[in-house]
C-alpha positions in Angstrom: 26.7 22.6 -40.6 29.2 22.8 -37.6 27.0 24.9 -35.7 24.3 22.3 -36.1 26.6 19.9 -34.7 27.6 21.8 -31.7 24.2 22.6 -31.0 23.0 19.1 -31.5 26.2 17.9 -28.9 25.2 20.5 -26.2 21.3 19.2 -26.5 22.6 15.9 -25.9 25.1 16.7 -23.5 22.2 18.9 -21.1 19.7 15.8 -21.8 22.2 13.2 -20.8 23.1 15.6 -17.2 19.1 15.8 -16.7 19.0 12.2 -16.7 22.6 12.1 -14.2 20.6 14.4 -12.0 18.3 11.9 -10.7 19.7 9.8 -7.6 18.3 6.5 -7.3 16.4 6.2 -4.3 14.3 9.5 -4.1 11.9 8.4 -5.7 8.4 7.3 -4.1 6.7 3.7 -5.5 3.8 4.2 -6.5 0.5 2.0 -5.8 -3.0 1.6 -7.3 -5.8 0.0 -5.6 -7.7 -3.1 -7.7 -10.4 -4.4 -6.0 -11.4 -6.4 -3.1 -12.9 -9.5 -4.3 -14.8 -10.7 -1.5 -15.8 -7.8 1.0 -17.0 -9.1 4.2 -15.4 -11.2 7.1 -16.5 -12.5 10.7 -15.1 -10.4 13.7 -12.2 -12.0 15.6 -8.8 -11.7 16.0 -7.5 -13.6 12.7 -10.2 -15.8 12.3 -11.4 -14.7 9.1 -9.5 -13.1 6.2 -10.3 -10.5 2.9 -7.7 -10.3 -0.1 -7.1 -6.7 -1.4 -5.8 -6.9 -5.1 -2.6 -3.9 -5.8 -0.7 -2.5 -8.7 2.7 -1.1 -7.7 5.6 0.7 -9.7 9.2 1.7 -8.2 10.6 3.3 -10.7 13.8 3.1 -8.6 13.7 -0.9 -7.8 14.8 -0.6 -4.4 11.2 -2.2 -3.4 11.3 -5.0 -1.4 13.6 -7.1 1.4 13.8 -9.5 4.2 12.2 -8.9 7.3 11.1 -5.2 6.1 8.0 -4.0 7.5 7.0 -1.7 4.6 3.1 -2.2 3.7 1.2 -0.2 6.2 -2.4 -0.7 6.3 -4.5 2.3 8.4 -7.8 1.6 10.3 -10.0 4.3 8.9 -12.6 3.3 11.3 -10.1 5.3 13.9 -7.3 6.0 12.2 -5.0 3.2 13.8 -2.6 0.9 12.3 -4.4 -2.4 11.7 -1.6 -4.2 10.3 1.7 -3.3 8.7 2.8 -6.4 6.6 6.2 -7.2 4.5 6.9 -6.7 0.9 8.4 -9.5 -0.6 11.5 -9.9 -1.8 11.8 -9.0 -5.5 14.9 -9.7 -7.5 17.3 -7.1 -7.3 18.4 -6.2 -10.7 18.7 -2.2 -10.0 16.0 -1.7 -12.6 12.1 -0.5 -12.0 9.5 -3.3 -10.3 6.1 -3.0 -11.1 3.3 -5.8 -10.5 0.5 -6.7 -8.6 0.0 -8.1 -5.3 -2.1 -9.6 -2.9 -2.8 -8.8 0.6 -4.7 -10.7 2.8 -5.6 -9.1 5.4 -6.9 -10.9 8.9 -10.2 -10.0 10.6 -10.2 -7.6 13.7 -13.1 -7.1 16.1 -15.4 -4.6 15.4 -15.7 -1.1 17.1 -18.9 0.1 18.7 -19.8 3.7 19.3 -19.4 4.2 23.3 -23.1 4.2 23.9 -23.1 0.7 22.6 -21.5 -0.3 25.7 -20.2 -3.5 24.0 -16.5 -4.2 24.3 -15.0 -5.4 21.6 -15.4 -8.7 19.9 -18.7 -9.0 22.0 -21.6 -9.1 19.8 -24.3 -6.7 19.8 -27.7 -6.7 18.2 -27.8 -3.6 17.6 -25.0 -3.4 15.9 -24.5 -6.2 13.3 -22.1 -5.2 11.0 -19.0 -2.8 11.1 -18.1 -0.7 7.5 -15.1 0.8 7.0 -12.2 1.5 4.4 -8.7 0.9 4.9 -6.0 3.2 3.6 -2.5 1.2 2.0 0.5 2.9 1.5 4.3 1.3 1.3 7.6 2.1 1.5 10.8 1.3 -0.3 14.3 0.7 1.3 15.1 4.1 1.1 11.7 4.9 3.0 10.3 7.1 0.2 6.5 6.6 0.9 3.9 5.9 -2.0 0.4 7.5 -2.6 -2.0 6.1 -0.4 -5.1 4.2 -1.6 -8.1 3.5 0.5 -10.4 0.0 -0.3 -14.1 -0.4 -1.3 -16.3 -0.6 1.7 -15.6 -3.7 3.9 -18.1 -5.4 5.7 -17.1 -6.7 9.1 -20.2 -9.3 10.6 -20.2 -8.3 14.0 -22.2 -11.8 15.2 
């Protein structure tokens, strides 16, 4: 019967120096991609909007803060940085976040292969639409960066 005790002590005692092992902060959010409701938008700088829908988990809770540029939202039509957007502020209570958010993300100008010779924002027959994905990914205070999710297919109207 003692024996069972110490054994039963020393499991508890390994478990509870497992958990003690973890240091809060090195450990990446995490984000899942929902849906884009409404796919398309005009061309120009900000003139037109889409709303991307996210899940996100921090098991950490450091997620979040003023004036904290930590949503980074890629290009993948060139691999560029379209926009990089702040999370918001979320109660700091040291415990895990998890939610959903919305983005919205402001229209650009669309990109035309160089034979197109058509600068941006111009309009060109030939080319009336631009697809493309964009790829998310954030960061929390400690700059631990999440999995990065790429959108359905967005249509930018390139007239």
């Amino acid at each position: 019967m003692r024996n069972a005790l110490q054994i039963s002590l020393l499991l508890g005692l390994l478990l509870t120096s497992c958990g003690n092992d973890l240091v809060i902060g090195d450990n990446p959010p995490t984000l899942t991609y929902l849906a884009t409701p409404q796919n398309s938008m005009f061309q120009g700088l900000g003139t037109d909007s889409v709303v991307i829908e996210l899940a996100f988990t921090d098991v950490d809770g450091d997620l979040g803060g003023v004036n904290d540029q930590n949503i980074f939202v890629i290009d993948n039509r060139d691999n560029s940085q379209y926009i990089v957007l702040s999370f918001p502020e979320l109660p700091s209570n040291g415990k895990a976040k998890e939610g959903t958010i919305k983005l919205t993300i402001p229209s650009s100008c669309c990109i035309y292969p160089p034979e197109a010779k058509t600068p941006p924002c111009d309009a060109n027959p030939k080319f009336p639409d631009n697809r493309f994905t964009l790829s998310i990914y954030i960061e929390d205070l400690a700059r631990n960066k999440s999995n990065t999710v790429t959108t359905d297919t967005i249509f930018m109207r390139c007239f």
